[in-house]
C-alpha positions as CSV (number, residue, x, y, z in Angstrom):
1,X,16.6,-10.7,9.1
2,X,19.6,-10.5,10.6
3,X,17.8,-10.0,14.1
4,X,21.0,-12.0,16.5
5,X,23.5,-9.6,15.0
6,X,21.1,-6.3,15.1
7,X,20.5,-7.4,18.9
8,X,23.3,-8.1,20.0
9,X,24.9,-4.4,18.3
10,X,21.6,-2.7,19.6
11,X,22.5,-4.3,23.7
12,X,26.4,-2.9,23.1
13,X,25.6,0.7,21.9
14,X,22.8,0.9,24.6
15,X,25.3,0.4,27.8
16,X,27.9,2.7,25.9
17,X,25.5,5.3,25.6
18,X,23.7,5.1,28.8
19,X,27.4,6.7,29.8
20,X,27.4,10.7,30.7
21,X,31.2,10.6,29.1
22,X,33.3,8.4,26.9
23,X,36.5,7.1,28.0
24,X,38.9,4.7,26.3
25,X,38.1,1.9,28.4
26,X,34.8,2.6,27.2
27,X,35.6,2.5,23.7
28,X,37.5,-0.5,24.3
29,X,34.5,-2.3,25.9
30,X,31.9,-1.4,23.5
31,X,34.8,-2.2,20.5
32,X,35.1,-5.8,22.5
33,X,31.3,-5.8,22.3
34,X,31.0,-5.4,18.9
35,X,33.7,-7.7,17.8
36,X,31.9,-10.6,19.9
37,X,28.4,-9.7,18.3
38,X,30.2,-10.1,14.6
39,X,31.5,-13.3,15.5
40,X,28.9,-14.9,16.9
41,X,27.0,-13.8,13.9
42,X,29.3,-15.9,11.8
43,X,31.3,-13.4,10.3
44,X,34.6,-14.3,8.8
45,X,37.2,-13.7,11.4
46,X,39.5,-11.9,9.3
47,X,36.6,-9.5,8.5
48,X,36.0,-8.4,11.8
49,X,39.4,-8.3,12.6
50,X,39.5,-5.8,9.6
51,X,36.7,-3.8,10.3
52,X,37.1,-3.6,14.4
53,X,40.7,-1.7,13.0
54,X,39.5,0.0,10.8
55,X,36.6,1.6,13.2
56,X,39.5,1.8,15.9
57,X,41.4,4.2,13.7
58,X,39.2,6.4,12.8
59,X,37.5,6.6,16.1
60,X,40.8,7.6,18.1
61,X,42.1,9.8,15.7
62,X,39.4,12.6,15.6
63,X,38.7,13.7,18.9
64,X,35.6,12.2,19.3
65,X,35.8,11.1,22.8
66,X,36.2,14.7,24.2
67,X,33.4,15.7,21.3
68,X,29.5,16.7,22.7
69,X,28.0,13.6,21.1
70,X,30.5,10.8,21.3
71,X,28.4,7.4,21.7
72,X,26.4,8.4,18.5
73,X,29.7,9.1,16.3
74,X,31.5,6.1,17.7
75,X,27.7,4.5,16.1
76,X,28.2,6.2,12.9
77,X,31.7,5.3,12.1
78,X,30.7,1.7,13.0
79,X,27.8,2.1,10.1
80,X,30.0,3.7,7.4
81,X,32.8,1.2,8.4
82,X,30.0,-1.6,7.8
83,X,28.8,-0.3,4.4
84,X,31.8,-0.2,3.3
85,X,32.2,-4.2,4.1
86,X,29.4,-4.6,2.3
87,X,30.3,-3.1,-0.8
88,X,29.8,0.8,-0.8
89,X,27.4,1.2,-3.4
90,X,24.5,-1.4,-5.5
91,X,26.2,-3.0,-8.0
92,X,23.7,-3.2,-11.8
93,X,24.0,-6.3,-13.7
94,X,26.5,-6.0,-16.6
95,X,24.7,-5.3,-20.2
96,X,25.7,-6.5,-23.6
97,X,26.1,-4.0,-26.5
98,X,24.7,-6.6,-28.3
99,X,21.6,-8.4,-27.2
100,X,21.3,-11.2,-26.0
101,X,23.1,-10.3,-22.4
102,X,24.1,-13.6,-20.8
103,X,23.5,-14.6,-17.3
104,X,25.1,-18.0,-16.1
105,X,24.3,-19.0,-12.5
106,X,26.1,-21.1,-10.3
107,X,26.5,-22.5,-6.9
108,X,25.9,-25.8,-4.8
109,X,23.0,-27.9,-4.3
110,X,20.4,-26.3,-2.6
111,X,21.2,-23.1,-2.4
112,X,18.3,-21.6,-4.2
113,X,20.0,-21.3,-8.0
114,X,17.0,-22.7,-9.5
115,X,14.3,-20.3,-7.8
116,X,16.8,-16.9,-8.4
117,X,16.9,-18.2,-12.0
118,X,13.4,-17.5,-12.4
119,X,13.5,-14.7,-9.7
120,X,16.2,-13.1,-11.9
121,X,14.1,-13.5,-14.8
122,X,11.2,-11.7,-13.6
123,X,12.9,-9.0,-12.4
124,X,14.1,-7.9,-15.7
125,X,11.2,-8.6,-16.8
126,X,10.1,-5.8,-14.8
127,X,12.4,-3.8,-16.1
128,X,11.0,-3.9,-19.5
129,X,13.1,-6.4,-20.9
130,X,12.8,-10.2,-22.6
131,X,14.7,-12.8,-20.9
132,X,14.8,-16.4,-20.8
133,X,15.4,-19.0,-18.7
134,X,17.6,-22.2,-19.6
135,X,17.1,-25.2,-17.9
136,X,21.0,-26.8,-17.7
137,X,20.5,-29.0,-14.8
138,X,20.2,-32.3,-16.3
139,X,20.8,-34.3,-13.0
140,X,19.0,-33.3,-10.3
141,X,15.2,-35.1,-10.5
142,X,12.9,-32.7,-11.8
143,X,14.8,-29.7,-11.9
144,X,13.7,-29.2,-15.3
145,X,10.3,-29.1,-14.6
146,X,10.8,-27.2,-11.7
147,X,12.1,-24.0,-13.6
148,X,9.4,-24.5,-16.8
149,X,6.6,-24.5,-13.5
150,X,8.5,-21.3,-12.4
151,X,8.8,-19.5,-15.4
152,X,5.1,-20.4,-16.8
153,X,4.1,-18.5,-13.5
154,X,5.6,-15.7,-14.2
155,X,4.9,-15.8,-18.2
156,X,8.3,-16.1,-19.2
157,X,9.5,-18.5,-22.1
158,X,12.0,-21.1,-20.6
159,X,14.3,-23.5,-23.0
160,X,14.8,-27.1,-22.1
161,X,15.9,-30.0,-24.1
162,X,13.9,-32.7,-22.3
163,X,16.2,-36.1,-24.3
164,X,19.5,-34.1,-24.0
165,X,22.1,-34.7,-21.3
166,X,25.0,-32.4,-22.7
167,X,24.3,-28.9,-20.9
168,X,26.8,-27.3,-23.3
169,X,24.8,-27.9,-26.0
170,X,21.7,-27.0,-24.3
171,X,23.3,-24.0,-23.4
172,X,24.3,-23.2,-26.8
173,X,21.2,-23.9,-28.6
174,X,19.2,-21.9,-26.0
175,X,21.3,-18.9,-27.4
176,X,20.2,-19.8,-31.1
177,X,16.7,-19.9,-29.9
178,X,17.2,-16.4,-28.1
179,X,18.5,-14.5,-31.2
180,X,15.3,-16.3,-33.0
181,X,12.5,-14.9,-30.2
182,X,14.5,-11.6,-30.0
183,X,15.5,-12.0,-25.8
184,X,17.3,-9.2,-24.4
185,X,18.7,-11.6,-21.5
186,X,19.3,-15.2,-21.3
187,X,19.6,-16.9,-17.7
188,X,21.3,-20.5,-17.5
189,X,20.5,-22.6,-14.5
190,X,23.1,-25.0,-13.8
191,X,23.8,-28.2,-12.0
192,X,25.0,-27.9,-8.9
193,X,26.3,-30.3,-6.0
194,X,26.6,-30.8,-2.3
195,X,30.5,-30.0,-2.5
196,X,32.8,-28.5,-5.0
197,X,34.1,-31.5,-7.4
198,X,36.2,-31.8,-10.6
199,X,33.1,-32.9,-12.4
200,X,31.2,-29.6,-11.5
201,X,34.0,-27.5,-12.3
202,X,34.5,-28.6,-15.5
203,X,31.1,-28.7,-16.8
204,X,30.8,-25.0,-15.7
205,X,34.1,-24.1,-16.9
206,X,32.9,-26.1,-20.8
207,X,29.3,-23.6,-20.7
208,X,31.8,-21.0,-20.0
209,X,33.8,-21.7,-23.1
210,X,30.9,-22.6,-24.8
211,X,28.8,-20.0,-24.2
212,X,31.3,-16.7,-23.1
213,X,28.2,-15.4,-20.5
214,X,28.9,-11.4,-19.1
215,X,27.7,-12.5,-15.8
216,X,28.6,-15.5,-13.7
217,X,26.5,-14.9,-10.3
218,X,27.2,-17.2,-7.3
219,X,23.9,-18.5,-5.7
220,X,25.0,-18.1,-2.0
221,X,22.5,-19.6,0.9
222,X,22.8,-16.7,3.5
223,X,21.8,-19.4,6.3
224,X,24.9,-21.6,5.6
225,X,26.7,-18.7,7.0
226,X,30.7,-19.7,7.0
227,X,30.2,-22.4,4.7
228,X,28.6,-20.5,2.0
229,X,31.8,-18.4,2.2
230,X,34.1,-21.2,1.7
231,X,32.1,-22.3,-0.8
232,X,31.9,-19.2,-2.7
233,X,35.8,-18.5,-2.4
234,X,36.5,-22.0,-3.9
235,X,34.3,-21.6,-6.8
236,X,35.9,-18.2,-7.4
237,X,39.0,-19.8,-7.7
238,X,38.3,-21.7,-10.2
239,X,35.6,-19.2,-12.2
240,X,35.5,-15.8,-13.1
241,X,32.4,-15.1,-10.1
242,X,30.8,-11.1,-10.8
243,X,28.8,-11.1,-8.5
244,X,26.6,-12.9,-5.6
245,X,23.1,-13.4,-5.2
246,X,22.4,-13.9,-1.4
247,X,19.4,-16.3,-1.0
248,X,17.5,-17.1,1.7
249,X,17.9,-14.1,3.6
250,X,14.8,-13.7,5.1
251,X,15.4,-16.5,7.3
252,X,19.2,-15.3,8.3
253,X,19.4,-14.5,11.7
254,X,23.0,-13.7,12.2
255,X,24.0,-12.2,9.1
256,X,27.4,-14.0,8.7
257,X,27.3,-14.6,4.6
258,X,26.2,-11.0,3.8
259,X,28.8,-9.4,6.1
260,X,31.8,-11.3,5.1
261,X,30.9,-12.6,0.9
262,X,31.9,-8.9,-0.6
263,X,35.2,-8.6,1.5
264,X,36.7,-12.3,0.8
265,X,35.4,-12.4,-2.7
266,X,36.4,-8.9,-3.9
267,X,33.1,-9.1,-5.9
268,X,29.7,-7.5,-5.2
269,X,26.5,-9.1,-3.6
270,X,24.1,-7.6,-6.1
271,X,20.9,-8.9,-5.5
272,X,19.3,-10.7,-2.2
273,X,16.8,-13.7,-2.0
274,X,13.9,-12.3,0.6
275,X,11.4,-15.1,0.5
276,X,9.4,-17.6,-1.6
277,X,7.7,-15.5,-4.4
278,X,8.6,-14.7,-8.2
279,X,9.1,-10.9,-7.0
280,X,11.3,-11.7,-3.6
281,X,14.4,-10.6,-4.9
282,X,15.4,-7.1,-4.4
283,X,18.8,-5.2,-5.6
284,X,21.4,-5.3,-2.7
285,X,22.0,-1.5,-1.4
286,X,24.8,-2.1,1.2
287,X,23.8,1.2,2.9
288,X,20.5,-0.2,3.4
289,X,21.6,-3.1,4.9
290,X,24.0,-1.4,7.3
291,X,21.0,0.5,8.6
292,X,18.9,-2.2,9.1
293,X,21.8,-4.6,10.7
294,X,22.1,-1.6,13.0
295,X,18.4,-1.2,14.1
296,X,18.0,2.2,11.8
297,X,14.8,0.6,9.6
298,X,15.3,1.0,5.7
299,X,13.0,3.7,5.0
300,X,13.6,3.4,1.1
301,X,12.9,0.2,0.6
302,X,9.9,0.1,1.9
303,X,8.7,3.1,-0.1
304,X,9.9,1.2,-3.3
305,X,7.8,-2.0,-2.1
306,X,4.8,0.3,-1.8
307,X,5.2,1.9,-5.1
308,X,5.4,-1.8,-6.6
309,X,3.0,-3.3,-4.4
310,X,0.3,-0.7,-4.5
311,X,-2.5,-0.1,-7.8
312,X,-2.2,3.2,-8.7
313,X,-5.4,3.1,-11.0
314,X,-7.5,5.7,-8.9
315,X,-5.0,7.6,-6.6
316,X,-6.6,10.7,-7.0
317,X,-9.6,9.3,-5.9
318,X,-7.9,7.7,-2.5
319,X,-6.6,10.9,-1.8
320,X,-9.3,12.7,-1.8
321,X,-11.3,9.8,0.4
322,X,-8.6,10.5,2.5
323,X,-8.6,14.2,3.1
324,X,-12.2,14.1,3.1
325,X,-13.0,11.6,5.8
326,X,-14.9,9.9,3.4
327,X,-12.6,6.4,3.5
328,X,-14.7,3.7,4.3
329,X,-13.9,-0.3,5.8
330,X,-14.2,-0.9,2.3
331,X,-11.4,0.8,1.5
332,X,-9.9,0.3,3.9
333,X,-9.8,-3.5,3.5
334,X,-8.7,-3.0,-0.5
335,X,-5.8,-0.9,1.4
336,X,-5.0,-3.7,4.3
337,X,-4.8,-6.2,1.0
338,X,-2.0,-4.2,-1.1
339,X,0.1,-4.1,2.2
340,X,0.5,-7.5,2.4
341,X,1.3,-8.1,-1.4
342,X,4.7,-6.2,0.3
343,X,5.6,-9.1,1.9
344,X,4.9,-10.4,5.8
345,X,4.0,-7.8,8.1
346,X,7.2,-8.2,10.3
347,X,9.8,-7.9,7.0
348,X,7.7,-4.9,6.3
349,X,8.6,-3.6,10.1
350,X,12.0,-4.0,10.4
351,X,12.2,-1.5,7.5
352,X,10.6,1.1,9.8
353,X,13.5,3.3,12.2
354,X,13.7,2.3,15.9
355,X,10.8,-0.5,15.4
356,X,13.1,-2.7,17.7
357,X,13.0,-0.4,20.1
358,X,9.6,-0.2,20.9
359,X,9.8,-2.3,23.7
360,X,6.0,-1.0,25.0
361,X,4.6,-1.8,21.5
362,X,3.8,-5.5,21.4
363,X,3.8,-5.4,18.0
364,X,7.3,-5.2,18.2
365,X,7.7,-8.9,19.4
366,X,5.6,-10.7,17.1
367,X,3.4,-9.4,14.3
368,X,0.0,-11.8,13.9
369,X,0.1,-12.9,10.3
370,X,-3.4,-13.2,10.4
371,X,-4.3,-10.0,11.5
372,X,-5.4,-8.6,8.1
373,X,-7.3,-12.0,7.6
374,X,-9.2,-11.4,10.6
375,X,-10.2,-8.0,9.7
376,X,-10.9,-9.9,5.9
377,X,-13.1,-11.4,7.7
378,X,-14.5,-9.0,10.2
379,X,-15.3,-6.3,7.0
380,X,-17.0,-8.8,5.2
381,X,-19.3,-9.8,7.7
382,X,-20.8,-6.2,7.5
383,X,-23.4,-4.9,5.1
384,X,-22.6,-2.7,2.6
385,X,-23.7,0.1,4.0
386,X,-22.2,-1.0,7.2
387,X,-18.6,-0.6,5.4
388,X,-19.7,2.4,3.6
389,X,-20.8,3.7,7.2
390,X,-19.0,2.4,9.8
391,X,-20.6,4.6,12.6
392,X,-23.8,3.3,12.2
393,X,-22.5,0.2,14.2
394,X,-24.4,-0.4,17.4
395,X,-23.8,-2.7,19.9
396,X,-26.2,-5.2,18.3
397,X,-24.6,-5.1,14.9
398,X,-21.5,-5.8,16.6
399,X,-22.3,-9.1,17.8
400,X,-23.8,-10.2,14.9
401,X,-20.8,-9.1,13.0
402,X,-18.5,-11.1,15.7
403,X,-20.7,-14.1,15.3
404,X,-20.6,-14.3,11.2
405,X,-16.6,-13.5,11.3
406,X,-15.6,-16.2,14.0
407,X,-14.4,-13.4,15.8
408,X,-15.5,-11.6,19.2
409,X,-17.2,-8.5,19.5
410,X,-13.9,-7.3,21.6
411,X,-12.3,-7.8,18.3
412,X,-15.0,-6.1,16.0
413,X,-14.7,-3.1,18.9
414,X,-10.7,-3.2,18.1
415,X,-11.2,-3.0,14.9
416,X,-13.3,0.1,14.7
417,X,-11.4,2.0,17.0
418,X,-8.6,1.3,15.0
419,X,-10.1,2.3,12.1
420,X,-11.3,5.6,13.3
421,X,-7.9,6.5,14.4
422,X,-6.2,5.6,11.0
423,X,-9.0,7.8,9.3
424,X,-8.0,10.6,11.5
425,X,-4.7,10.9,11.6
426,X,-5.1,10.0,7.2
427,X,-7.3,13.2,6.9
428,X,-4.9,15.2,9.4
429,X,-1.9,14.3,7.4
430,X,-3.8,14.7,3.8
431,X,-4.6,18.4,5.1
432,X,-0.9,19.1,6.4
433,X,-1.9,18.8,10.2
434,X,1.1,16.4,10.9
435,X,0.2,14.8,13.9
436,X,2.0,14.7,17.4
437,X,4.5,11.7,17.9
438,X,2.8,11.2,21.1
439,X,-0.5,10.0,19.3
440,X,1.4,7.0,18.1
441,X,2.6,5.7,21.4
């Protein structure tokens, strides 16, 4: 996510502060620097234009060129100066005093509207609540179907008028149907197009009427950079847009959309698309996205993945594996499993501070999405009491571990030592013996 942008900010501040002092050429370089990295990242020029001023200001107004530490101020002004592009703080869904709240999505063809319908709906869901899902889109081949298939998956009742081809009405019943079943939210997909046309506008603007929903949320594709902006402006123009949901970020590179959607709209991006799963939607922090865009990892959302990602049934009982030594391959593998319910290995590292700049680490270049079905498969080659006692592993196990896995007994080897090393630095950490940074490298 974002990876063009965040490299090309990373190269700038690293020649600014390889410098032993700060002058105002320098600034002006590294301002130059930035300014290019924005744009060729898609943002809207008027944006950067905005926000290179705004950093500008504050940076030669406060002495920091003559301060001790001026490279890493000039880096923090740049990050409050970005969150506050983004949007300052998370922005919650608005909530009806009187139930059911409704949710109307909009946005062109292909953006994603149909998948953050269902996306949406299981994450209030989540939340303890009772939503449904309207199917409104009436034109596109199957889109019906599509959202039912989505919302069975995820157990959540979705209304759909199969002989219908009035989505006001549609729209309007499915409220009559939520007052019956008791739903705290109801989410309308809607049709959308490959451009903005009178015929789209009006059919939103007659559910609107129709229907008077708290939220309209813009479906923005993150990849379509400038064009999803000029979209999005368009269709504010003619709508009352709340709020953005940015899809698709995952695959964003540059980061043009999410940079430039909250300061041309006026309106928050409140939730962001980060992959193909019912659960891949995640409430947009703009300080969290600042950090990452800027190479700093985004430790807390990575701890709320675990917490969501991880079964707490028997943590007691981990722990005290853990501070005894006593965690076997076993667990280890149940461990290795919940991990990667969090999402791909590399989204989960570019949460984690300074991971792009662990230019030694070959991790850093390319995570192997495989890895943890290798070891899958490594783990249950072994006997039980091979798993339950790793250490009684000699050289002959090993191959006939490597030959039963598909792997080689270089990789078994790997595996162990990697394994013996997690254990130890677990129990050091469970008994308060933090380890030195130096046994990471």
């Amino acid at each position: 996510m974002f990876d063009t942008l965040t490299n090309n900010l990373q190269a700038a501040f690293q020649r600014f502060g390889s410098h032993g002092s700060v002058t105002e050429k320098d600034l002006d370089t590294v301002l130059r620097d930035v300014r290019l990295a924005l744009l060729e990242a898609d943002v809207n020029f008027r944006v950067v234009k905005e926000l290179i001023s705004r950093i500008r200001t504050k940076t030669s107004g406060a002495g920091i060129l003559k301060s001790l530490t001026p490279a890493q101020q000039i880096i923090d002004i740049v990050n409050q100066e970005m969150i506050a592009t983004l949007g300052t703080d998370s922005s919650e869904l608005l909530r009806s005093p009187n139930p059911p709240t409704i949710i109307l999505m909009a946005g062109l063809q292909g953006s994603g509207k149909t998948t953050s319908t269902a996306k949406l709906a299981n994450y209030l869901k989540g939340q303890g609540l009772n939503p449904l899902v309207v199917a409104c889109d009436v034109y596109r081949p199957a889109a019906i179907e599509q959202l039912a298939s989505l919302a069975q998956q995820v157990d959540i009742p979705c209304y759909k008028e199969e002989d219908s081809q009035l989505p006001v009405e549609i729209a309007s019943n499915a409220i009559k149907r939520a007052k019956e079943i008791n739903a705290t939210h109801v989410v309308i997909d809607t049709a959308g197009r490959l451009h903005i046309d009178t015929a789209l506008m009006n059919e939103i603007k007659e559910i609107y009427t129709k229907v008077k929903p708290h939220e309209i949320l813009f479906v923005a594709d993150a990849m379509a950079g400038q064009d999803t902006v000029n979209a999005a402006k368009e269709f504010h123009e003619h709508t009352n847009i709340t709020g953005v949901i940015l899809t698709k970020i995952d695959g964003d590179a540059r980061g043009g959309a999410a940079l430039s959607l909250r300061e041309v709209l006026g309106v928050p991006i409140k939730f962001m698309g980060t992959g193909e799963t019912p659960n891949a939607l995640e409430i947009f922090h703009p300080e969290r996205i600042a950090s990452r865009i800027l190479g700093m990892g985004d430790v807390l959302s990575l701890v709320e993945k675990a917490k969501a990602s991880m079964d707490n049934d028997n943590p007691e009982k981990m722990n005290e594996k853990l501070k005894q030594g006593t965690f076997d391959l076993q667990d280890f593998i149940e461990q290795l499993k919940q991990v990667k319910q969090m999402g791909s290995l590399n989204q989960i590292a570019q949460m984690l501070p300074g991971f792009k700049q662990m230019k030694t680490n070959p991790l850093s270049n390319n995570l192997d999405e495989s890895y943890i079905d290798h070891v899958e498969a490594i783990v249950l080659s072994m006997t039980p009491r091979e798993r339950q006692r790793p250490e009684s592993i000699d050289g002959k196990r090993r191959r006939r571990i490597a030959n039963g896995s598909g792997q080689t007994p270089a990789e078994v080897n790997r595996l162990l030592k990697q394994f013996f090393e997690a254990r130890k630095i677990a129990r050091q950490v469970m008994r308060g013996n933090i380890p030195s940074l130096g046994n990471f490298r």
